[in-house]
Residue, then its C-alpha position, 0 to 999 in steps of 0.5 A: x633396893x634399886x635395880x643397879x644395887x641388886x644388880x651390884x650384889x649379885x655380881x659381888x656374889x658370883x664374881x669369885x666363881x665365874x673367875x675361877x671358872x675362868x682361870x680353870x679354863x685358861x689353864x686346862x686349855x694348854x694342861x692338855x699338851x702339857x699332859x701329852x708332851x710328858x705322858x708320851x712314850x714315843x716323841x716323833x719328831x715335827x713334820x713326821x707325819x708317819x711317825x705321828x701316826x704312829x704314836x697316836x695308834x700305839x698310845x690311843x690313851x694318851x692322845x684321847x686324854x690330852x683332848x679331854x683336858x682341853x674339852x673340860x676347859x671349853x665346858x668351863x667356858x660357860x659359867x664366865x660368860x654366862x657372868x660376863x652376859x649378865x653384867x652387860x645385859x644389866x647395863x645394856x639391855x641392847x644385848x640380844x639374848x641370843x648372846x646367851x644360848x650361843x655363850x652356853x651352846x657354843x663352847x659345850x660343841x666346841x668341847x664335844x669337836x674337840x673328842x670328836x675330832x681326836x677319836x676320829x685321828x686316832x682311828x685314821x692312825x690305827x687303819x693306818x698302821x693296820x693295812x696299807x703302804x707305810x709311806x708319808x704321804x699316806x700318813x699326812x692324808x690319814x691324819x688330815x681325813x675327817x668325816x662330815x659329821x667331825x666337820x659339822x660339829x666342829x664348824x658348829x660348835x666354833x661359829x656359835x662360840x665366835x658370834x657369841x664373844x662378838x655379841x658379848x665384846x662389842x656390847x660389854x666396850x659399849x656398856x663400859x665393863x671392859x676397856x677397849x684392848x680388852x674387848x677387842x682382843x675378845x673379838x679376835x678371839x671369837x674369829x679365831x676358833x672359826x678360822x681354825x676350824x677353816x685353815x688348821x695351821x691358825x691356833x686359836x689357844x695362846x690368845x685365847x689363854x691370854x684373854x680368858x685369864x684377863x677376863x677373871x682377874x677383870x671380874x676379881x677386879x686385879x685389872x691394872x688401873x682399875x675397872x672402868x666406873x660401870x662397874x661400880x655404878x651398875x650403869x653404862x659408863x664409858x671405860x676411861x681411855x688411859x688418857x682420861x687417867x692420866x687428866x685425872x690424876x694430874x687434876x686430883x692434886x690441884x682438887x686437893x691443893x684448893x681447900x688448903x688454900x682457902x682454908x689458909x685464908x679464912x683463918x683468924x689472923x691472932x689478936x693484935x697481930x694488926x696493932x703489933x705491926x703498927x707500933x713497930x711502925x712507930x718506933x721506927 
């Protein structure tokens, strides 16, 4: 057994589990705020940072379930890129294998940020609602402190998380295992969560959503058109642009077309087919 077909087996065998991974993480990412926005007594209205801070006091449950859902998703993560990792490196061995401790590491900090920063606002709150005037500006000032450990966590966890997807996206285009729309929305991806982590009013969780759930229906191969042919050769080959597959549906007819024809005129022509002609000619 070649190389390329061992690999090819144990792509077919993990392929189901590392996309259900993923979709469970897509989902996960988003049940959080779904979860919170149904379980919530108190619905401040937007932009009510005193009521906010409120709500995060009175139903502290809530809010630290609502983070741990979506924590649960990035501690996910891991098993759809460990997957991802493996089909490229097999094909690319270019890959460094840094990609891989930052595809484990970077979404378990990422999942530890995500509590981590969420107990700290709701401990901020509760101080908040404690003691103190009870004014807006205080309240905007509580939610947005965070501690330099919260910070160092967060910022860890989402710089190994974004290099690791960079690593991951580039190398995969390269190899051929995901198209170009795809590996560059992963890219965006992993720079998302650093930014987010810098300015919090970027939200890293509709994109990655889209393509977390894009990368399981690539490895179930549901991707429109088809996987590119590195997938089924276990070797580097481009993924054809939508130009390629539009040549090479347009040459498939005519490839078809060719045999029919000649085939056409390698029959035997009937016996005395040529003499019948002939005595038409005669009697005329």
């Amino acid at each position: 057994m070649t190389a390329a077909s061992e690999q090819l087996r144990w792509e077919a065998r993990w392929a189901k589990p590392a996309a259900y991974a993923a979709f469970a993480s897509a989902f996960l990412t988003v049940a959080g705020n779904i979860y919170a926005a149904t379980a919530l007594e108190s619905r401040p209205e937007p932009g009510d940072s005193k009521g906010f801070a409120a709500a995060l006091a009175s139903e502290s449950g809530v809010f630290v379930t609502s983070s741990v859902i979506p924590a649960l998703g990035a501690a996910l993560l891991p098993l759809a890129l460990v997957y991802l990792y493996g089909a490229v490196k097999a094909r690319r061995p270019e890959l460094p294998t840094i990609a891989l401790y930052l595809a484990v590491a970077g979404p378990l900090i990422y999942a530890i940020a995500i509590v981590l920063s969420q107990l700290e606002r709701i401990d901020n709150a509760e101080q908040f609602v404690a003691s103190g005037s009870q004014d807006e500006g205080r309240a905007e000032e509580a939610l947005r402190d965070q501690s330099p450990l919260s910070v160092a966590v967060g910022l860890s966890g989402a710089l190994s998380l974004g290099f690791a997807l960079v690593l991951l996206n580039v190398n995969a285009m390269r190899a051929g295992i995901e198209s170009r729309f795809m590996g560059v929305m992963g890219v965006v991806v992993g720079a998302l969560p650093v930014l987010s982590s810098l300015i919090p009013v970027i939200s890293a969780s509709f994109v990655q959503l889209f393509w977390v759930t894009a990368l399981g229906a690539l490895f179930l191969g549901k991707w429109p058109g088809g996987r590119g042919p590195a997938w089924e050769t276990g070797e580097a080959t481009p993924w054809p642009s939508a130009a390629d597959r539009r040549l090479e549906q347009a040459e498939a007819p005519a490839e078809a077309e060719a045999p029919t024809e000649a085939a056409h005129r390698d029959e035997p022509r009937p016996a005395g087919s040529t003499s019948q002609k002939r005595k038409r000619k005669r009697k005329r």
